[in-house]
C-alpha positions as CSV (number, residue, x, y, z in Angstrom):
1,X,-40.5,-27.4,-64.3
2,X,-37.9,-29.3,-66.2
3,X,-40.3,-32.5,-66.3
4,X,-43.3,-30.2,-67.3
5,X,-40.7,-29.2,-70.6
6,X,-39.9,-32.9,-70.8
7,X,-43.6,-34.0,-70.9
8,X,-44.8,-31.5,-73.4
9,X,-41.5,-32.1,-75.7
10,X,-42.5,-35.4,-76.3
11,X,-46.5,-34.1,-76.6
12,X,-45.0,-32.6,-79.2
13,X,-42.7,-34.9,-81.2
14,X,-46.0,-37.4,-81.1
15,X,-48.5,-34.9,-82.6
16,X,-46.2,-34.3,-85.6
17,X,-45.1,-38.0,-86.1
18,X,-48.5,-39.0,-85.0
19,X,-50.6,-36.1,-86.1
20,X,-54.3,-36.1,-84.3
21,X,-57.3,-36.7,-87.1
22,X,-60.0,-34.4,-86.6
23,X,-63.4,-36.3,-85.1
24,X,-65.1,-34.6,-88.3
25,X,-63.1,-36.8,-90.6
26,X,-65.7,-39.8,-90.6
27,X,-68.5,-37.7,-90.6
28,X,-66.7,-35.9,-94.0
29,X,-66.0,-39.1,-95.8
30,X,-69.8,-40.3,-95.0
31,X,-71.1,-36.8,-96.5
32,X,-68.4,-37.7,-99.2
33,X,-70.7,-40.9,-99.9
34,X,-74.0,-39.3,-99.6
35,X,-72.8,-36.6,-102.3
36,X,-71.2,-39.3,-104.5
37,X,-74.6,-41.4,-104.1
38,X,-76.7,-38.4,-105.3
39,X,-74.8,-37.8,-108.2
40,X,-75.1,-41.5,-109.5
41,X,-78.6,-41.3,-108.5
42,X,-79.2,-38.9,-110.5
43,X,-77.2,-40.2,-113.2
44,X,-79.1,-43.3,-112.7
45,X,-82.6,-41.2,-112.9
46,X,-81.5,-39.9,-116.3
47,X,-80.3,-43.2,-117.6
48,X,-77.0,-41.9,-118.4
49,X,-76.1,-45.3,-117.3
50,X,-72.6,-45.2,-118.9
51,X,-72.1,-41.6,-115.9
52,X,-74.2,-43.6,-113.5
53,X,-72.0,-47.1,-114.0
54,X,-68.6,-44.7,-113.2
55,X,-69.7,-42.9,-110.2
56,X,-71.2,-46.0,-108.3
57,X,-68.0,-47.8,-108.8
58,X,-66.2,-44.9,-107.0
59,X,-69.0,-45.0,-104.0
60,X,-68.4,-49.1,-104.4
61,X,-64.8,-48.2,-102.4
62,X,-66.7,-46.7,-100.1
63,X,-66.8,-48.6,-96.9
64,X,-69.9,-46.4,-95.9
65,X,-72.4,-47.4,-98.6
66,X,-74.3,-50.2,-98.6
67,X,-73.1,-52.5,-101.1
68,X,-75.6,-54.5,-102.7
69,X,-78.2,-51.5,-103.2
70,X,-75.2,-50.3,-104.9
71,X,-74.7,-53.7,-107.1
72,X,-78.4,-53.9,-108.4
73,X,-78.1,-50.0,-109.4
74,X,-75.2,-51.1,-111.3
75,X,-76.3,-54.1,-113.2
76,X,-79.8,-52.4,-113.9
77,X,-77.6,-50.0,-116.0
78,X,-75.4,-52.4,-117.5
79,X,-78.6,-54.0,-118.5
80,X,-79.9,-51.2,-120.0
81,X,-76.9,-50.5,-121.8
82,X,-77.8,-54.5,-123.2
83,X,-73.8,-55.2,-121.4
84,X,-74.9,-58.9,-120.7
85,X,-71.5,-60.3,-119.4
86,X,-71.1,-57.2,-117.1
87,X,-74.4,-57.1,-115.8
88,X,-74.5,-61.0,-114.8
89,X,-71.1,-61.1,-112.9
90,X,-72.6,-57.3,-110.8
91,X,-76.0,-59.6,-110.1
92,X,-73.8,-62.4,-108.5
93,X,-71.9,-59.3,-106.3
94,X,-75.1,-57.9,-105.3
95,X,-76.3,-61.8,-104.3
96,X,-73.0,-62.2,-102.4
97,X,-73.9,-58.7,-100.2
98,X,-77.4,-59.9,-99.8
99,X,-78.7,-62.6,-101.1
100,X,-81.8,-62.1,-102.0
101,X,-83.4,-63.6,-105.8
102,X,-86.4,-61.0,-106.0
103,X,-84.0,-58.4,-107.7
104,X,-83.8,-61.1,-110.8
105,X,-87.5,-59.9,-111.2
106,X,-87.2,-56.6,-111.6
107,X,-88.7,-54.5,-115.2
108,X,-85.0,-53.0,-115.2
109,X,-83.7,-56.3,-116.6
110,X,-86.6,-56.7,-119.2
111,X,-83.6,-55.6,-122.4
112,X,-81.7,-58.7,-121.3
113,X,-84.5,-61.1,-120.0
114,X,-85.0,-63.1,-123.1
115,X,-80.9,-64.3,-123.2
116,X,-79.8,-67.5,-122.4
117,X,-77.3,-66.2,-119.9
118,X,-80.0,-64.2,-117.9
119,X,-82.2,-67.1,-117.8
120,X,-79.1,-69.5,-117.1
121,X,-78.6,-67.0,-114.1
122,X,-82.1,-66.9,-113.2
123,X,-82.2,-70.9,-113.1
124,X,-79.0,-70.9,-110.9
125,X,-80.3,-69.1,-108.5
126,X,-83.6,-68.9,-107.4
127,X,-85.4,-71.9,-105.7
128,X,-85.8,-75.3,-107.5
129,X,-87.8,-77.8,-105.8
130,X,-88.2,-81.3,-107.9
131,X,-89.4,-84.7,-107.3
132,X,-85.6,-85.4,-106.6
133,X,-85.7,-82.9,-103.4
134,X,-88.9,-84.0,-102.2
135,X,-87.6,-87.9,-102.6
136,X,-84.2,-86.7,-100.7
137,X,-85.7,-84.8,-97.9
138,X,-88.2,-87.9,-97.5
139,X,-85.4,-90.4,-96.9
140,X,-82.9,-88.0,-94.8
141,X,-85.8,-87.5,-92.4
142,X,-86.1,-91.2,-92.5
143,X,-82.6,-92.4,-92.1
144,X,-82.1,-90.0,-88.9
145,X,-85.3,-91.6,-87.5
146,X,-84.0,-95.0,-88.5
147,X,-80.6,-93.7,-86.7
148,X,-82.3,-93.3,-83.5
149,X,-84.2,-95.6,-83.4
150,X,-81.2,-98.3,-83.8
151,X,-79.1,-96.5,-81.4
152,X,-81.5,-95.8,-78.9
153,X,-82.3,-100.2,-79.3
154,X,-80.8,-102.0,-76.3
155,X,-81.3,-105.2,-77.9
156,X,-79.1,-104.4,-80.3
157,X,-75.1,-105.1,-79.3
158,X,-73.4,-101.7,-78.2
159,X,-70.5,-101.2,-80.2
160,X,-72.4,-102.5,-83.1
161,X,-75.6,-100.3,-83.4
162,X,-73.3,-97.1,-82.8
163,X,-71.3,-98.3,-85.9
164,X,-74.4,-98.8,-88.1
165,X,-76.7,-96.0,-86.8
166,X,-73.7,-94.0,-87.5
167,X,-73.2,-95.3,-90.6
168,X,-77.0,-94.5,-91.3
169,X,-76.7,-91.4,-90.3
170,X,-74.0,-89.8,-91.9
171,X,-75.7,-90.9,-95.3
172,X,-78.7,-89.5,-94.0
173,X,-76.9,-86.4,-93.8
174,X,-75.3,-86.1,-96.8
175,X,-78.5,-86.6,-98.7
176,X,-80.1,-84.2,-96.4
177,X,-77.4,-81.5,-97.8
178,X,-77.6,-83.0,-101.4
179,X,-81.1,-81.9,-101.0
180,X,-80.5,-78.1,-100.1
181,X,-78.0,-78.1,-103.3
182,X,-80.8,-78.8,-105.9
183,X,-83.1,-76.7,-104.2
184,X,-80.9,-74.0,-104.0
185,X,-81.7,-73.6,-100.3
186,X,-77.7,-73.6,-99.3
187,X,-77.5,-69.9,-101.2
188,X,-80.2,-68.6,-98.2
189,X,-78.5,-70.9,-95.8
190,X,-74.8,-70.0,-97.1
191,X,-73.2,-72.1,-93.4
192,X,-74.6,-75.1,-94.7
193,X,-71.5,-75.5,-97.3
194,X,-69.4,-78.1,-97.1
195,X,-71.7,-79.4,-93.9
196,X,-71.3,-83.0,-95.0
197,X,-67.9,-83.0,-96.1
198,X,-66.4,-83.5,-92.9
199,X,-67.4,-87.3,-93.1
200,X,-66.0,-88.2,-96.2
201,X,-63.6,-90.4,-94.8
202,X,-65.9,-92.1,-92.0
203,X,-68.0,-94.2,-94.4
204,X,-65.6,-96.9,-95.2
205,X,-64.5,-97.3,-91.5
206,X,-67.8,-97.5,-90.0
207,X,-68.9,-100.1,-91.6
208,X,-65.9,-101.8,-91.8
209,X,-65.9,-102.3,-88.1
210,X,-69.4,-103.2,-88.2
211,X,-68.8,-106.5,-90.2
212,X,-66.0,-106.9,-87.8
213,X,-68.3,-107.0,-85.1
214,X,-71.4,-108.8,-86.0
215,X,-69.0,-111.5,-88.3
216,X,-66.6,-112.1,-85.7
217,X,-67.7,-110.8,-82.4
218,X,-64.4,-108.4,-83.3
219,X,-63.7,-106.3,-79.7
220,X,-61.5,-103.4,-80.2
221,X,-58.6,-101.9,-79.3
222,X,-56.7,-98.6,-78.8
223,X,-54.7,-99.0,-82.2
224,X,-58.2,-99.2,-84.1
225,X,-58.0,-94.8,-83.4
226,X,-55.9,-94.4,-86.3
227,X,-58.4,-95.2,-88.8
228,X,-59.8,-92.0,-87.1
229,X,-56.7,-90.2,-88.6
230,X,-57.9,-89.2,-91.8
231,X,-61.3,-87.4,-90.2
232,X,-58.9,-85.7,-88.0
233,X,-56.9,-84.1,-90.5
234,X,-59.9,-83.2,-92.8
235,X,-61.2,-81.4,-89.6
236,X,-58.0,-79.6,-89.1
237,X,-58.3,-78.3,-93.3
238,X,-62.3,-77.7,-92.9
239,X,-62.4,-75.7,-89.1
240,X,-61.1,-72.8,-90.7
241,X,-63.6,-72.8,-93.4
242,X,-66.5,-73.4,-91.1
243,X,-65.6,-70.3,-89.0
244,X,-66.1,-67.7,-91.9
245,X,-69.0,-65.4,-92.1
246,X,-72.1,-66.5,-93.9
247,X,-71.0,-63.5,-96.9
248,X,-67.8,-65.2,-97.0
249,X,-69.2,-68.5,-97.3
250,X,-71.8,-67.3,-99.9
251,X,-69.2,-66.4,-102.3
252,X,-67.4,-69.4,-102.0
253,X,-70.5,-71.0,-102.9
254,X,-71.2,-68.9,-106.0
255,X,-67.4,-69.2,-107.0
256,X,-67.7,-72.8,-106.9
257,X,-70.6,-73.1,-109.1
258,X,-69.6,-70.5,-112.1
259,X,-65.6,-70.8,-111.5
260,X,-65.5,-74.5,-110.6
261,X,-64.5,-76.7,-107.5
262,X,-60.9,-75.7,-106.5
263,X,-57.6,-78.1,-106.0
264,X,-59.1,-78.7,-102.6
265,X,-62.4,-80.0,-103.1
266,X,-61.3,-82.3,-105.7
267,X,-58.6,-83.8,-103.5
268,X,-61.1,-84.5,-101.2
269,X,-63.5,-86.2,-103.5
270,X,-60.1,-88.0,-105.1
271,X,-59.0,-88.9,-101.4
272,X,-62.8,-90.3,-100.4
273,X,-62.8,-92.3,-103.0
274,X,-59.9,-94.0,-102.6
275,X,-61.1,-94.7,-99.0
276,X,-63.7,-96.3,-100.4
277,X,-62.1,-98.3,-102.1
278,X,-59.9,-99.5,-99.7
279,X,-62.2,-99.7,-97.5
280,X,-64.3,-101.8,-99.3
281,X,-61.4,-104.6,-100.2
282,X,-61.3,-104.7,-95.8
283,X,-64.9,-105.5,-96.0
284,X,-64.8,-107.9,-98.7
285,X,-62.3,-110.2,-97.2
286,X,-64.7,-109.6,-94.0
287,X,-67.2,-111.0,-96.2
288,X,-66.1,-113.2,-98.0
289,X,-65.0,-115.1,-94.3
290,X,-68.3,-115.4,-92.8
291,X,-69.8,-116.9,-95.5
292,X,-67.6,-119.9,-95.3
293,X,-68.8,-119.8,-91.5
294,X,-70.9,-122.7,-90.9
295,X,-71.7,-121.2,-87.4
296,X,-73.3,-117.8,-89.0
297,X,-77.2,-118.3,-89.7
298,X,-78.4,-117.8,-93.9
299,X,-80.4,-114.6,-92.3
300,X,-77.3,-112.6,-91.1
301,X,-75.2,-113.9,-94.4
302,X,-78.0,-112.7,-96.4
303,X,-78.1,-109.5,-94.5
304,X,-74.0,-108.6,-94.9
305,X,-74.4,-109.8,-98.9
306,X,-77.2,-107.1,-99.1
307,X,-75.1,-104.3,-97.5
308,X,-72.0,-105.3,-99.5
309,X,-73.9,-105.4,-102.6
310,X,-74.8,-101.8,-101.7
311,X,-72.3,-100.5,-100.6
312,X,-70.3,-102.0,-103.4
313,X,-73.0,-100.3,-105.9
314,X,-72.7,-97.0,-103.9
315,X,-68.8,-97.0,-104.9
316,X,-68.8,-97.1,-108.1
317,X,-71.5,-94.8,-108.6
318,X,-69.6,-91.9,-106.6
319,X,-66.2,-92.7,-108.9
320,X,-69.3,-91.5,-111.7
321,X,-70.3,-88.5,-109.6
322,X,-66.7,-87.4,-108.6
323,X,-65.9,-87.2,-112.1
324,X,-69.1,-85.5,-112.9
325,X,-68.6,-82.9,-110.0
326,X,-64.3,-82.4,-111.0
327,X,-65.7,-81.2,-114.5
328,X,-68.5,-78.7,-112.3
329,X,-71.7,-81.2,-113.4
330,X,-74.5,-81.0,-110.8
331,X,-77.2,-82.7,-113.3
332,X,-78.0,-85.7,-114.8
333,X,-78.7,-89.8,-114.6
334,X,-75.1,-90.3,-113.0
335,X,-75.2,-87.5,-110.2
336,X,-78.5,-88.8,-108.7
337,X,-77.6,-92.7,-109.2
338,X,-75.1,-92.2,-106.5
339,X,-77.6,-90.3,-104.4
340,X,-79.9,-93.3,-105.3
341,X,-77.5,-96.0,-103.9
342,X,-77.1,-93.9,-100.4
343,X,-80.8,-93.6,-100.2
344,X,-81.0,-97.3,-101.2
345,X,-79.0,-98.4,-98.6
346,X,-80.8,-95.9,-95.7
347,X,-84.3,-97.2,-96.9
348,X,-83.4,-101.1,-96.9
349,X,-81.9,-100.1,-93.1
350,X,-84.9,-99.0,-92.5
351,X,-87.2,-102.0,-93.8
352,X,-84.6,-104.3,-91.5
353,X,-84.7,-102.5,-88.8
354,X,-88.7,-103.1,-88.6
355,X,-88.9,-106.4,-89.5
356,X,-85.8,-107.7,-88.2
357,X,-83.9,-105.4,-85.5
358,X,-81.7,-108.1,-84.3
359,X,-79.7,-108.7,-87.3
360,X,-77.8,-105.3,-86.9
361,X,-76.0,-107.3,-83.9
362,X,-75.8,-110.7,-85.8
363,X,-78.1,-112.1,-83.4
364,X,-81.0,-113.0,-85.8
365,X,-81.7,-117.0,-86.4
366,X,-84.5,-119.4,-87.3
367,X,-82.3,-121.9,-85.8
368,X,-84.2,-122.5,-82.7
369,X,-87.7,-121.7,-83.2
370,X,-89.5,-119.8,-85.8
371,X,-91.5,-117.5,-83.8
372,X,-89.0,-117.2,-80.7
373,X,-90.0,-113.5,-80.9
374,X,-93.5,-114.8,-78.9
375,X,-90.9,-116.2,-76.0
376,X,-92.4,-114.0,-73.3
377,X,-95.9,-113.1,-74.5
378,X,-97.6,-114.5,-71.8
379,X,-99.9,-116.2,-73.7
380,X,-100.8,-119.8,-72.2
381,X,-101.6,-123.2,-74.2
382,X,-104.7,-123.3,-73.2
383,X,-105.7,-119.7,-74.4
384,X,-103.6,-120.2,-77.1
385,X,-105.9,-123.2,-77.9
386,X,-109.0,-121.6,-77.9
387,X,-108.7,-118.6,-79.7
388,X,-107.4,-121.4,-82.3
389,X,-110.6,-123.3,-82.0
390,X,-112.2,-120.0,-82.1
391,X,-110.5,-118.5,-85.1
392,X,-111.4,-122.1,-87.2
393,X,-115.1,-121.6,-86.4
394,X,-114.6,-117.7,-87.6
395,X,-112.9,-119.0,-91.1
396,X,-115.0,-122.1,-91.2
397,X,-118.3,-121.3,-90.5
398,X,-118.5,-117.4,-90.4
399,X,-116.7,-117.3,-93.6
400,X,-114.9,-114.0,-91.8
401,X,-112.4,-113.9,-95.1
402,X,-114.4,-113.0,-97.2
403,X,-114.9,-109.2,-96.0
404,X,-112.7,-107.4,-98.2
405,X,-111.2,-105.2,-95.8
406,X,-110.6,-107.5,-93.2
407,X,-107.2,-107.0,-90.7
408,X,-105.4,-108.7,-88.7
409,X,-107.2,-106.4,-85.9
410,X,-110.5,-107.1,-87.3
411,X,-109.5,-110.9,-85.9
412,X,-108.4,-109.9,-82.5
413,X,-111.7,-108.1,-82.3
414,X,-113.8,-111.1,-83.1
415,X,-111.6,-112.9,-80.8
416,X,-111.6,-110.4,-77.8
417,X,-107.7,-110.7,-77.9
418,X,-105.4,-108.5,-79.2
419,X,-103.6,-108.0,-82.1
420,X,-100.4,-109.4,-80.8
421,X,-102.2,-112.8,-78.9
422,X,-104.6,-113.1,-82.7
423,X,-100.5,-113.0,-84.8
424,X,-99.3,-115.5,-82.3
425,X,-101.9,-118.3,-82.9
426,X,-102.3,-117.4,-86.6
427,X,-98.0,-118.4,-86.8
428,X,-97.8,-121.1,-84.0
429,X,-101.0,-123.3,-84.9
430,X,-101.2,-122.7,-88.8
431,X,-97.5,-121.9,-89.5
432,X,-98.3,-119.2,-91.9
433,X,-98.8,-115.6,-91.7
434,X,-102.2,-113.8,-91.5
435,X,-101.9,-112.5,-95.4
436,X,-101.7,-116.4,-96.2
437,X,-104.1,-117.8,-93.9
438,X,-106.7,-115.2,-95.9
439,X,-105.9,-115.9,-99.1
440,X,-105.5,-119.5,-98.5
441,X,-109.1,-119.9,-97.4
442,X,-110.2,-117.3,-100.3
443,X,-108.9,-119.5,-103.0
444,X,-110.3,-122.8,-101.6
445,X,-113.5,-121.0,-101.6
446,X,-113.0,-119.8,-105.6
447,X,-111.9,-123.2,-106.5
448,X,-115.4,-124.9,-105.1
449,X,-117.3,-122.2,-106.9
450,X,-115.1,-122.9,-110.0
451,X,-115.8,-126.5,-110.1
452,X,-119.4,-126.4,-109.0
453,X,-120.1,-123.5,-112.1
454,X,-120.2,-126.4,-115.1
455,X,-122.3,-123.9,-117.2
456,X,-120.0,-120.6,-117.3
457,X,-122.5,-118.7,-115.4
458,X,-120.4,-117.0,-112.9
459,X,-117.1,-114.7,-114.5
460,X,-114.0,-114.7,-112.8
461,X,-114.7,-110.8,-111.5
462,X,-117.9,-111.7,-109.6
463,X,-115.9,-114.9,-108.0
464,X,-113.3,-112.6,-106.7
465,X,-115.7,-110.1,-105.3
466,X,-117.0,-112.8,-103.5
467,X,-114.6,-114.3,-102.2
468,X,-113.6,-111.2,-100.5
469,X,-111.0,-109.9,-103.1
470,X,-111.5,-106.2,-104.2
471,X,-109.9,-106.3,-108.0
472,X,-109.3,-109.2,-110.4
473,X,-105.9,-108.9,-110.7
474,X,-104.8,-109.4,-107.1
475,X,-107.5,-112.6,-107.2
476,X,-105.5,-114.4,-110.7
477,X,-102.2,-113.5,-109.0
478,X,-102.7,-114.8,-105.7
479,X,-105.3,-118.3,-107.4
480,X,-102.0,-118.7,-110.0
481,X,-99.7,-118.7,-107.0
482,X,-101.5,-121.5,-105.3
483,X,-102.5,-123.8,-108.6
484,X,-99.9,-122.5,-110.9
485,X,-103.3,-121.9,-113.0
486,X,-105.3,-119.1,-114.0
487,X,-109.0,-119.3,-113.1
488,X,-110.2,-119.9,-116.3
489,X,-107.7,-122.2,-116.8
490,X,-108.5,-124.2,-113.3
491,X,-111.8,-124.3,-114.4
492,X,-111.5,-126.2,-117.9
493,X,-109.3,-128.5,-116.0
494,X,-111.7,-129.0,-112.9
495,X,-114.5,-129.5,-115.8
496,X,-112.6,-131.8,-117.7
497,X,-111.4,-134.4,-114.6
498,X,-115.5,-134.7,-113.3
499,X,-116.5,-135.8,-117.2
């Protein structure tokens, strides 16, 4: 018995320090909202929006209601009430609950649709697609398929193609996200912000170790992790950010475009650019060193001038752009010309990767054989020499070039080869390319008709027709290319040697 009396004594001393809340007390406060909600409502219905604005910022506290249905009822009536400023900053509120740009279409908004801060609002928001996005997408899509493709090479060196197809992809990445900005995509897809910012300090190593490697066969080490540093510690400021709900996110997004970027983001943009730059001076002196080296073919010193150029370009166009984006700019000739020179340097990665993969390991050269890439063909002399003989009697005597839409698989078909065997002959036997082996034959064949035309009868259009060109201007530019002469001009000078 005395523990029973001990028990229920401290029952007791807990109900009154703790006292019990009835299970009805939820249900109250959400019949609470439901009565609060019918009285705005029918504020609302009245358009005593002044009554109706008042009681739906009491329900706002409510942790029952839904918000954003709430919002739009709001701003409607601040709207109607022609309370601009008001009704804008409740339209961004009600986009931040649920983001969704249809309720900037609604007749409630017709006393404030004609204002420039409506239609600023309207313009921030709902979907924008330009020839900028379409461009941007185009060459993201590109760059990850140029990515791949150079990583997934094995011709290429190791440690060199995932350098550069890293490189290529993280640019590919940041346009892709660039993209979703103008569009106004990242507001539906609010766990997109700040996707790209987590390389901001990778560009500048990557391909600082990539010269390394393809200039001086550089083989690396443990210490080369600390360049690494700066990526880590950007993580370690952005993993909190990425973990936040898509709502949270949302606002942070709308508060960075009508409040501004905060402290943070331009520290980052501050702190990436001076990687950059510093990274850049490393890969200049990189530079700089291999072209003094004699033992480093023209192709690959062309190849590293081209990227530097680039990359060098791409620098001081983002100093434009972080100075446009510190003062909350997201418009104009400067903010794409950086965006230019990323997708500038993704697009010429792509055009060497297809017509010359090995230079991304510094193994490209001319130096022992022009066509070395026919090494292993399998094509013998003696074939090779027939489809030669072959492809002379097609030019020569079946005049083949002078079909205007004639390919290089055209030839292999004549030549019951293929396309590959028809290029091979073509480069080994005539040391020129099929485009030039064409138009060499088409122009001898103008200049006879040119000569042999001492009364004018012919004009230069029906000589380029048939000779196999389809317009005059491609004819006079490829004729002046070879002579240095226009036809016309050819001609007087043809006429004039014969007198």
């Amino acid at each position: 018995m005395r523990h029973l009396r001990i028990f229920i004594t401290f029952l007791l001393l807990c109900s009154v320090a703790y006292p019990i809340t009835p299970i009805e007390f939820k249900g109250e406060n959400r019949q609470l909202s439901v009565n609060l909600l019918a009285k705005a409502d029918a504020f609302f219905t009245k358009k005593s929006c002044r009554e109706a604005i008042k009681t739906y910022q009491l329900a706002v506290e409510n942790k029952y209601v839904e918000k954003a249905a709430l919002f739009k009822k709001i701003t409607l009536s601040y709207s109607a009430l022609h309370n601009i400023d008001e009704s804008l900053q409740c339209i961004e509120k009600c986009l931040i609950s649920a983001f969704d740009t249809s309720i900037l279409m609604d007749s409630g908004f017709d006393p404030i649709w004609e204002t420039p801060g409506f239609n600023q609002a309207s313009e921030k928001y709902t979907e924008k697609y330009t020839i900028w996005s379409f461009m941007y997408l185009y060459v993201a899509l590109i760059g990850f398929y140029i990515a791949a493709i150079i990583h997934f090479n094995k011709k290429i060196d190791l440690a060199a193609k995932l350098l550069i197809s890293s490189f290529i992809f993280i640019h590919s990445f940041f346009i892709l996200h660039i993209c979703l900005v103008i569009t106004h995509l990242h507001y539906k897809f609010p766990h997109s912000y700040a996707m790209s910012t987590c390389f901001s300090f990778l560009y500048g190593p990557l391909l600082y170790f990539y010269f390394k490697r393809i200039a001086q066969k550089y083989s690396f080490k443990k210490k080369d992790l600390l360049h690494l540093v700066p990526t880590l510690l950007l993580l370690f400021y952005l993993v909190p950010l990425y973990y936040l709900p898509g709502e949270e996110k949302l606002r942070l997004i709308i508060e960075r475009i009508t409040i501004g970027r905060s402290i943070g983001d331009i520290t980052i943009i501050v702190l990436k650019l001076a990687s950059l730059i510093i990274y850049g001076y490393f890969i200049r002196k990189v530079y700089r060193k291999a072209k003094k080296d004699n033992s480093i073919n023209k192709e690959n010193k062309v190849w590293q001038k081209n990227i530097f150029r680039i990359h060098s370009m791409y620098i001081i166009c983002y100093a434009a752009y972080g100075i446009l984006l510190s003062n909350n700019m997201t418009s104009g000739f400067f903010y794409h010309l950086q965006i230019v020179s990323m997708a500038l340097m993704v697009m010429y990665m792509g055009y060497s990767a297809n017509v010359q993969p090995n230079v991304f390991s510094g193994g490209y050269s001319f130096g022992k054989g022009l066509f070395f890439k026919y090494k292993k063909s399998g094509l013998t002399q003696g074939l090779s020499n027939e489809l030669k003989e072959n492809m002379i009697y097609l030019f020569d005597h079946e005049k083949i070039y002078k079909e205007n839409d004639i390919n290089l698989d055209t030839i292999a078909e004549r030549l019951n080869t293929t396309r590959h065997n028809a290029s091979q002959v073509i480069n080994e036997h005539f040391k020129i390319n099929f485009h030039e082996l064409v138009n060499k034959y088409r122009i001898n064949e103008a200049k006879s008709m040119l000569e042999m035309d001492d009364q004018h009868n012919l004009n230069i259009i029906d000589i380029a027709y048939e000779v196999g060109y389809n317009n005059k201007v491609t004819f006079n530019k490829a004729f002046k290319k070879d002579t240095n002469l226009t036809p016309s001009e050819y001609q007087k000078v043809a006429i004039r040697v014969r007198a």
